[in-house]
DSSP file (Angstrom, degrees, kcal/mol; ACC not computed):
  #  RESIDUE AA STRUCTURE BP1 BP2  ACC     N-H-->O    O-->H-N    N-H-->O    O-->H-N    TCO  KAPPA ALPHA  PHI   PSI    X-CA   Y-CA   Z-CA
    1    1 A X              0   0    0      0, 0.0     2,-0.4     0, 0.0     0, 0.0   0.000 360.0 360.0 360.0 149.5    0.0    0.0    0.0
    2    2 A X        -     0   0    0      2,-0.0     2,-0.3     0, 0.0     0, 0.0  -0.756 360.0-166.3-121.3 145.3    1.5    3.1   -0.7
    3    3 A X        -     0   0    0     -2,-0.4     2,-0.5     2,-0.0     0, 0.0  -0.832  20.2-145.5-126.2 146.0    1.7    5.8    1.9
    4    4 A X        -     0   0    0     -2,-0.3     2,-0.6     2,-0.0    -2,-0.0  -0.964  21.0-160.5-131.9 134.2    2.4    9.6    1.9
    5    5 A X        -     0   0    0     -2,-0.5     2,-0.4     2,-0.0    -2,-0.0  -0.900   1.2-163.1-115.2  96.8    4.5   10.5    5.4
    6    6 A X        +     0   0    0     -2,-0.6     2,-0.3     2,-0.0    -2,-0.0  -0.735  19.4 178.0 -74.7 118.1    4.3   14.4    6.3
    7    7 A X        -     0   0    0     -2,-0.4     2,-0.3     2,-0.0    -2,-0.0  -0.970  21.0-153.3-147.0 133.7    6.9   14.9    8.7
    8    8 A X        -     0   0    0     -2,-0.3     2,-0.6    32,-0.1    -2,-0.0  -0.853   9.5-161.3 -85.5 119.5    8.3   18.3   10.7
    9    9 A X        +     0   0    0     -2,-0.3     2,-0.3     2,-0.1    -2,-0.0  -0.951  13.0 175.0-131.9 118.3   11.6   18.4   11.7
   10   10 A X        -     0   0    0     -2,-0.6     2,-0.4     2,-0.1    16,-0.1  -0.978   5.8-175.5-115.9 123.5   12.9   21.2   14.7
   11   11 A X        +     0   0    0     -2,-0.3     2,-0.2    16,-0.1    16,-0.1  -0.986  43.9  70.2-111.4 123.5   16.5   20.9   15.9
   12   12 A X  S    S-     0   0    0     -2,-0.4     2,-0.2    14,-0.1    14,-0.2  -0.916  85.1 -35.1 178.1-157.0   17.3   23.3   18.7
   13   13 A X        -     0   0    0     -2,-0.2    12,-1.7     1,-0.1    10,-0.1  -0.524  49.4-138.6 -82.2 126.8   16.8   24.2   22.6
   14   14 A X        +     0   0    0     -2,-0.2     2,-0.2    10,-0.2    10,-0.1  -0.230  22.8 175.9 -67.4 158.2   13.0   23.4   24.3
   15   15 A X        +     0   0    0      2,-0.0     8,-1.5     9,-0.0     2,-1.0  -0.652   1.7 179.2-170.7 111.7   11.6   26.3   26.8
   16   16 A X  B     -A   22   0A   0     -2,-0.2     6,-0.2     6,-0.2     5,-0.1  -0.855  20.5-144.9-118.8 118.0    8.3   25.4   27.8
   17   17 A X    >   -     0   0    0      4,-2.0     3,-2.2    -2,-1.0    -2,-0.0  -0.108  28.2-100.2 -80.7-166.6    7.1   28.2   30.3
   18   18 A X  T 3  S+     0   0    0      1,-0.3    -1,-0.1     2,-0.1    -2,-0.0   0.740 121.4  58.1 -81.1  -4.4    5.0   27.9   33.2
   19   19 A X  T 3  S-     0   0    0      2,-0.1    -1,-0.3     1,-0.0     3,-0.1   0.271 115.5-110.2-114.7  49.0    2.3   29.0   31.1
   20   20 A X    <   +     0   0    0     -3,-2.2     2,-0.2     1,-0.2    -2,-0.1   0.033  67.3 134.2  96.7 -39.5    2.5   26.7   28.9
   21   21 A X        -     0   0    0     -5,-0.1    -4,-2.0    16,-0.0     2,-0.5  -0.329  35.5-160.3 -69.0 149.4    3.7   27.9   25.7
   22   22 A X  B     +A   16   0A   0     -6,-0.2    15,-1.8    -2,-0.2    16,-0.7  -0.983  17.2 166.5-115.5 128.5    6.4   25.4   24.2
   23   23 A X        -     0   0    0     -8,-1.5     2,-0.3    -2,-0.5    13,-0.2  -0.872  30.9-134.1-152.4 147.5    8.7   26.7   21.5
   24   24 A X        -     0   0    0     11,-0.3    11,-2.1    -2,-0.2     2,-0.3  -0.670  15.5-147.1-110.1 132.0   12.1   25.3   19.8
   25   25 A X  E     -B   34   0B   0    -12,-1.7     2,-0.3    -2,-0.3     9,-0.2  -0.657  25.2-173.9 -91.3 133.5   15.4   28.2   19.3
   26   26 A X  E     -B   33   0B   0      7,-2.6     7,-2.7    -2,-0.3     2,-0.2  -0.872  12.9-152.1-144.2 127.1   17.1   27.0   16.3
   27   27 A X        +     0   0    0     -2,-0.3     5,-0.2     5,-0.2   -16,-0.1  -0.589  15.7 179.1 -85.2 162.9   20.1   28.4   15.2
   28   28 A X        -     0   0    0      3,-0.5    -2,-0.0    -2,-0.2     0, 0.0  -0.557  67.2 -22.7-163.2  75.7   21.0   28.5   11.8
   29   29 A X  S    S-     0   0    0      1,-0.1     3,-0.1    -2,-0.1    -2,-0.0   0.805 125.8 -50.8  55.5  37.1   24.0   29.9   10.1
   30   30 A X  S    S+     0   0    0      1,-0.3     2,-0.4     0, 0.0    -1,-0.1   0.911 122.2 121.5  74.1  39.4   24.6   32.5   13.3
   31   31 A X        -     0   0    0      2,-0.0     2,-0.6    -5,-0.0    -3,-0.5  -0.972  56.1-153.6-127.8 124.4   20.7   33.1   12.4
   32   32 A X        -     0   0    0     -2,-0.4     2,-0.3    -5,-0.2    -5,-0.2  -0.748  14.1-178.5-100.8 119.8   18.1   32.4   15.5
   33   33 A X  E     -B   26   0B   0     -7,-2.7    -7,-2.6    -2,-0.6     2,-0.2  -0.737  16.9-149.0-105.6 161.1   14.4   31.4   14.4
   34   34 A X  E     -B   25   0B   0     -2,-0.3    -9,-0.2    -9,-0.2     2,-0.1  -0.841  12.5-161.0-133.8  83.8   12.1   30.8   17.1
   35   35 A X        -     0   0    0    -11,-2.1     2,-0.7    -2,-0.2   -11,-0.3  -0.429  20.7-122.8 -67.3 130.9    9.4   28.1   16.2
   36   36 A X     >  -     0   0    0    -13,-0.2     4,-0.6     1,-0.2   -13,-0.2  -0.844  22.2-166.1 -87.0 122.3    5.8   27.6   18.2
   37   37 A X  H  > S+     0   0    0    -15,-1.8     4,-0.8    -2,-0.7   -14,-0.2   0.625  81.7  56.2 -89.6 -32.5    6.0   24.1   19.3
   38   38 A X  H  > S+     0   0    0    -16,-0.7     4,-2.2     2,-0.2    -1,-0.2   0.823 106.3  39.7-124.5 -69.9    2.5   24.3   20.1
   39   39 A X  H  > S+     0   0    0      2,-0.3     4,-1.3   -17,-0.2    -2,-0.2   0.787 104.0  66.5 -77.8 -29.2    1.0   25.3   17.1
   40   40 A X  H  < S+     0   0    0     -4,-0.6     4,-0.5     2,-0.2    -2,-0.2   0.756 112.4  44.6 -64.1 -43.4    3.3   23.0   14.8
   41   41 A X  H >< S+     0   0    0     -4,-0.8     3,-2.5     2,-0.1     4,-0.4   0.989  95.6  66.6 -45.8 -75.2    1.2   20.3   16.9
   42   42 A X  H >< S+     0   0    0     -4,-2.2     3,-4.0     1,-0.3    -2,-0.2   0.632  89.3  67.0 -34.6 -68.5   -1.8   21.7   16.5
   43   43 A X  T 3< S+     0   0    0     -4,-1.3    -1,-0.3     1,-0.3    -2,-0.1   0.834 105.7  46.4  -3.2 -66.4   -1.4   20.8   12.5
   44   44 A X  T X  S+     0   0    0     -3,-2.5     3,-1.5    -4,-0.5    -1,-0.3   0.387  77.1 149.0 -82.0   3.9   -1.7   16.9   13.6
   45   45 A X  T <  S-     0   0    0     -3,-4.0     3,-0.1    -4,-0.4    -3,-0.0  -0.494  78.1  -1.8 -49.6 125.7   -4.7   17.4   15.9
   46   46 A X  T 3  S+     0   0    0      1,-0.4     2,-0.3    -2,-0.1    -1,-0.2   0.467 102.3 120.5  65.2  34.2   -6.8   13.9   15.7
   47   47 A X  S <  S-     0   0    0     -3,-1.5    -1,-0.4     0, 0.0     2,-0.4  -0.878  79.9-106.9-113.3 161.6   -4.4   12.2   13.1
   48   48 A X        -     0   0    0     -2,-0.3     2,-0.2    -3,-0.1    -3,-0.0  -0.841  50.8-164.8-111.2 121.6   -3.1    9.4   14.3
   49   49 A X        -     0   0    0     -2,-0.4     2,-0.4    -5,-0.0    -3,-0.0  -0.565  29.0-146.2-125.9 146.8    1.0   10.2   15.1
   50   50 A X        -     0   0    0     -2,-0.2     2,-0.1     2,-0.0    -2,-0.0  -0.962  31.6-157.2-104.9 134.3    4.4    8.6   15.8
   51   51 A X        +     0   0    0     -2,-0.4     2,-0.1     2,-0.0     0, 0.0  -0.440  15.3 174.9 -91.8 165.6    6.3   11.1   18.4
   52   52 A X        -     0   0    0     -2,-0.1     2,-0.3     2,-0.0    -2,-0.0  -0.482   8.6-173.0-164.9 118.8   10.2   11.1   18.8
   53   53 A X        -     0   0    0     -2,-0.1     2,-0.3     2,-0.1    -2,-0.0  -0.946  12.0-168.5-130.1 118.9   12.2   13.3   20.8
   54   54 A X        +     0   0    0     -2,-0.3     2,-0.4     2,-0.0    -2,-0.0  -0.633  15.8 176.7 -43.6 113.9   15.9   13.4   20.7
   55   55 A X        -     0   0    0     -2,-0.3     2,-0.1     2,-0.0    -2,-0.1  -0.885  15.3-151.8-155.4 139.5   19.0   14.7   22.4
   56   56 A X        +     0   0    0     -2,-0.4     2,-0.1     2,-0.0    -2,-0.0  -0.417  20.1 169.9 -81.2 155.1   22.4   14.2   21.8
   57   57 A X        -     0   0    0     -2,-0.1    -2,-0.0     0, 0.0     0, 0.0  -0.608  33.7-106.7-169.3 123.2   24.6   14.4   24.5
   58   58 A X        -     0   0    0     -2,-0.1     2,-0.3     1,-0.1    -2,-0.0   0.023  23.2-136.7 -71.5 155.0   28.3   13.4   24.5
   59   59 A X        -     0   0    0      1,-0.0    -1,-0.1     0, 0.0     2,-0.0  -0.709  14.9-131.4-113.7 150.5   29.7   10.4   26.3
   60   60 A X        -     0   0    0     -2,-0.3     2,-0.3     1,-0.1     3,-0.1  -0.393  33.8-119.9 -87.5 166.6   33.0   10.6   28.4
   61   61 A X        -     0   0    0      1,-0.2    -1,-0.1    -2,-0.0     0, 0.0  -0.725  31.9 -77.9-108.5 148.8   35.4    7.9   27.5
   62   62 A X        -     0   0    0     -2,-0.3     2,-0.5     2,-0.1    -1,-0.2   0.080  39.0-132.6 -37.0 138.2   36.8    5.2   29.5
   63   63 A X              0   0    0      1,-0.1    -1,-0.1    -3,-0.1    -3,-0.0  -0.943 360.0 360.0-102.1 137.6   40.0    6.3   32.0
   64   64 A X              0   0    0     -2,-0.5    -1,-0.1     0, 0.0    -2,-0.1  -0.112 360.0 360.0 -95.9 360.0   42.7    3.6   31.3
């Protein structure tokens, strides 16, 4: 069956404030966008969704 997969892609720092709002800092060529996390959901209200959220974070190496 053949499928068509809409998918949104944000790399950068979370900040959800206490009142709620969620939005992602993404830097870009020493250029800062600021995305509504919120509303970028909002799109996929009552479709049926796979979620993944990532973060890298580097791992110290053995001491020998």
């Amino acid at each position: 069956m053949a499928k068509y997969t809409n998918t949104t892609a944000l790399n950068g720092f979370l900040d959800i404030e206490s009142t709620g709002t969620m939005t992602v800092e993404e830097e870009i060529k020493g250029k800062v966008q600021v995305y509504d996390l919120s509303s970028v959901l909002e799109r996929y209200q009552g479709r049926k969704v796979s979620i993944t959220i990532k973060e890298d974070e580097p791992l110290q190496p053995m001491e020998r």
